[in-house]
N, C-alpha and C positions, 0 to 999 in steps of 0.2 A: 504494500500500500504506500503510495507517494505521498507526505505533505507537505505544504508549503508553509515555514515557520518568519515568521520575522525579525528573530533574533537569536545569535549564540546561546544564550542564554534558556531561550526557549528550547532550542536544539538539542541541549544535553538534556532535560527531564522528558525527551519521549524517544530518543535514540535507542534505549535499548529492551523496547517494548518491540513485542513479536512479529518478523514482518514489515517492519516499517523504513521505508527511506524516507531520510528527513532533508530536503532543503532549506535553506537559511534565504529567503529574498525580503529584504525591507523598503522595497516595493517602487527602489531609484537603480537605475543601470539596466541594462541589458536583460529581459527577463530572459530565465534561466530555460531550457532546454526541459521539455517533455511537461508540456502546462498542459495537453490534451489529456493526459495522466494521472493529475494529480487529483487524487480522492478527498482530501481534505486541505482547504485553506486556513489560514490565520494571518487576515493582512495583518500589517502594521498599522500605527497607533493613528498617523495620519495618510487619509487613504489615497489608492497611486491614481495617476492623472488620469490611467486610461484604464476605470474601474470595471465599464462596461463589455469593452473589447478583451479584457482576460475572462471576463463571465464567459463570454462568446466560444473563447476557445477553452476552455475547461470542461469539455464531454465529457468526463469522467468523475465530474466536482458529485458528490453526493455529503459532504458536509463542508461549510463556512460559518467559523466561528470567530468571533469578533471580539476586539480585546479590548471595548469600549459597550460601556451598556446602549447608545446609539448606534442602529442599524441604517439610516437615513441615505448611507452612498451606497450601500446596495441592496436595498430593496427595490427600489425598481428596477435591478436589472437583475435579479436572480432566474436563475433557469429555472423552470418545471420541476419539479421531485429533488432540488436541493433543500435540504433542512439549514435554516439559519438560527443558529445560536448567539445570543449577545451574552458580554464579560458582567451580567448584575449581579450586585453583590462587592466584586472587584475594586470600587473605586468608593465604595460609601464611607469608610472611614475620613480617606484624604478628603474629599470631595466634604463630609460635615465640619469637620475640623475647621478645612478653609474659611466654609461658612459663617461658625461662631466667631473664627481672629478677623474675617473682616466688618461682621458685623459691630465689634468690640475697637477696630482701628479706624472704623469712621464715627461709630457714638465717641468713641472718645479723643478723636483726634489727631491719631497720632502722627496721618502723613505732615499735618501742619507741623507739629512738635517737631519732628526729623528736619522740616524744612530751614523752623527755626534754629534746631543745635548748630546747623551746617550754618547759619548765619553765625552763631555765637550769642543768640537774641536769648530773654527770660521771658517768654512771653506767658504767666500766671495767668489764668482767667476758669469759671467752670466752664465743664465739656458736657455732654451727654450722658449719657448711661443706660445699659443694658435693663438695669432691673427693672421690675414692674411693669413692662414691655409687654406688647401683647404682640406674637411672632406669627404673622400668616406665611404657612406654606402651602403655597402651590405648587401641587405634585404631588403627593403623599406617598412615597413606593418605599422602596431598602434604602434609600437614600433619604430622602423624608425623618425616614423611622430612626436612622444613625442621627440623621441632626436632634431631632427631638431627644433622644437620649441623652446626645452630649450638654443640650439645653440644661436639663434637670440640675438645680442646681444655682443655676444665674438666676431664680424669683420671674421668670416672665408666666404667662400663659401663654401657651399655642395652640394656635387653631388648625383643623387638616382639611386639605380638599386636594381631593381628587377629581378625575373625569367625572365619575359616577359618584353618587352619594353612598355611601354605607356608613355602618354604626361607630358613630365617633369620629367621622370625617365625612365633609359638606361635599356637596356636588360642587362641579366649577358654576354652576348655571348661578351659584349664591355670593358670586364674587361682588355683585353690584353692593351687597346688603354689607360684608363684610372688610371688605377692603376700607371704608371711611373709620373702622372702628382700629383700624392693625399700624403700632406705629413701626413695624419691620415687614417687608414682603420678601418671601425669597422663593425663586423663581426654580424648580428643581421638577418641570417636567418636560418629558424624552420631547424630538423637531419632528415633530408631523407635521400635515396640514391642516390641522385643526388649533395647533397651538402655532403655527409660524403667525406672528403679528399678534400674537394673544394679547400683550401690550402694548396696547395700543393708546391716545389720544384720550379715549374715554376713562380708558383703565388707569391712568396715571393722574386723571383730573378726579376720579373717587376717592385716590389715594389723602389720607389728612395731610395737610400741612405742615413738614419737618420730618415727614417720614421715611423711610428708608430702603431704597426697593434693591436687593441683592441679587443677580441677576450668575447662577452658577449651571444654566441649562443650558442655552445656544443662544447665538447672538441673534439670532432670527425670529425670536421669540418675544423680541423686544423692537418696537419702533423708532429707531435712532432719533429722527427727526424729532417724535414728539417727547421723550427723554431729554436731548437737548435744550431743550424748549422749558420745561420743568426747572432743569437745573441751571441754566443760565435766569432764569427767571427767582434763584434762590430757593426755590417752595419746596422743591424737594433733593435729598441725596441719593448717592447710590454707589453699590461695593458692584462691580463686573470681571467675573474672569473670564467670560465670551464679549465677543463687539459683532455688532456687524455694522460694516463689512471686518474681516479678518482674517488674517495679523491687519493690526489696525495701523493703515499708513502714517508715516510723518508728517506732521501738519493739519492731522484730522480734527474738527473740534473738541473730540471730546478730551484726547488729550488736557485742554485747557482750560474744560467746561471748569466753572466750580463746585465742593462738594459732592467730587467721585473721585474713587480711588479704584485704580484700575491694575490688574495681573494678566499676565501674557497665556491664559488657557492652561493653568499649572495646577488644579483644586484637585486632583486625581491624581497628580505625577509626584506619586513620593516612593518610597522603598515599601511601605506597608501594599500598595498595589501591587508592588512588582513579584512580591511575593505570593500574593493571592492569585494574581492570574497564572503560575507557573503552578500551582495547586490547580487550578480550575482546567490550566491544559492537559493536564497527565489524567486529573478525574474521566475529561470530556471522553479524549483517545480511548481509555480503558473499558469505557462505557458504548463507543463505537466500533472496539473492537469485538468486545462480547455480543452485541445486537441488541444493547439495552438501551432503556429509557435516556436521551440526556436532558441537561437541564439547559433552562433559558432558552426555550424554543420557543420561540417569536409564530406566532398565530394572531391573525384577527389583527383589532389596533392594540399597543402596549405603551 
């Protein structure tokens, strides 16, 4: 059985499972020799230019597995009777972590504070603050559920919404009613077409006054234009570690908007992922090798 891994790393924990030749392509150079062959993918973390055209040629693909709980660059072009699995689970730690320090480094300031040492400046004044907070999350998944955990503790309430409504977390259809009440939003559901623009103009004018909208899903998910708009206008702030468009050019405004603090797409990329998904690759293989159920198999919308 061929697969196609994206990193050394990856390479040794399924190399010496039965059967299996392992290629290493992270998905820039020359693609590798016998792609009509290969029974299981594993792009890498961002996906290759020409997503559609290795779909095309992979006759023999009958699993792709994805080292990002977003499926969004290939699902429209998977073939017939390929199973797609996504990396969930994988990135919840880094990804709530991120969450709480950038909520906690824009309530309290701290890019200004950095900007002052670098001046030499004292600049004393109060900041913000987490506690008593009331945290809307949109999204409510394994990612949701890590932040909420790591929440426990800082004194806020949070509130859950999901697509669907179920017991102890709001439909999205409730956002109009909830968003004026939430002085944090954080933004932690998968780029479909149902949430691309979810943020929109309207969505950001319900939000209260000083509020805080954290934005650690996709950039697409969010309305640049009417975000700008918000925050040059003072009314509101925001923690983003997606933009769109992205990598966010030189000279873009938001760059220089005020009251956002911005990370280059890093709330996933730490050592705790890197470890989970090298668990999750050797599960999945073991579990395709046997003919067994795997997990995170992407059906329906997710």
């Amino acid at each position: 059985m061929k697969i196609w891994v994206p990193s050394q790393a990856a390479a040794d924990v399924v190399r010496d499972l039965p059967g299996v030749e392992c290629v290493v392509y992270d998905g820039t150079g020359p693609v590798p020799e016998g792609v009509e062959e290969v029974e299981v993918w594993v792009p890498p973390l961002i996906p290759p230019s020409r997503v559609s055209g290795l779909l095309g040629e992979m006759r023999g693909l009958r699993l792709l597995q994805t080292v990002t709980a977003g499926v969004d660059a290939y699902r429209p072009h998977l073939p017939e009777g390929v199973v797609l699995c996504n990396a969930r689970g994988v990135h919840d730690a880094g990804t709530a972590e991120w969450a709480v320090g950038a909520m906690i480094a824009v309530l309290r300031e701290f890019p200004g504070f950095v900007a002052a040492q670098e001046r030499g400046e004292w600049t004393y004044h109060h900041t913000g603050v987490l506690a008593d907070s009331t945290v809307l999350i949109v999204g409510y998944g394994s990612i949701g559920q890590a932040l909420e955990r790591r929440l426990d503790g800082f004194e806020v309430d949070v509130v859950r919404v999901a697509r669907s409504a179920r017991e102890g977390v709001h439909g999205q259809d409730e956002l109009p009613e909830l968003l004026p009440k939430a002085d944090v939003v954080v933004l932690l559901v998968p780029a479909t077409p149902a949430t691309t623009g979810l943020v929109d103009a309207a969505f950001l004018a319900a939000m209260k006054d000083g509020a805080l909208l954290v934005n650690a899903a996709r950039g697409g998910v969010v309305d640049t234009d009417a975000l700008l708009a918000e925050l040059e206008r003072g009314r509101l702030v925001a923690a983003l570690d997606v933009t769109d468009p992205e990598p966010l050019p030189a000279g873009h405004p938001l760059w220089s908007a005020p009251g956002v603090f911005i990370t280059p797409h890093i709330a996933g990329s730490s050592p705790a992922s890197g470890r989970r998904l090298l668990r999750l690759l050797r599960s999945q293989l073991l579990r395709h090798l046997a003919g067994e159920q795997l997990k995170n198999v992407i059906t329906g919308s997710y």
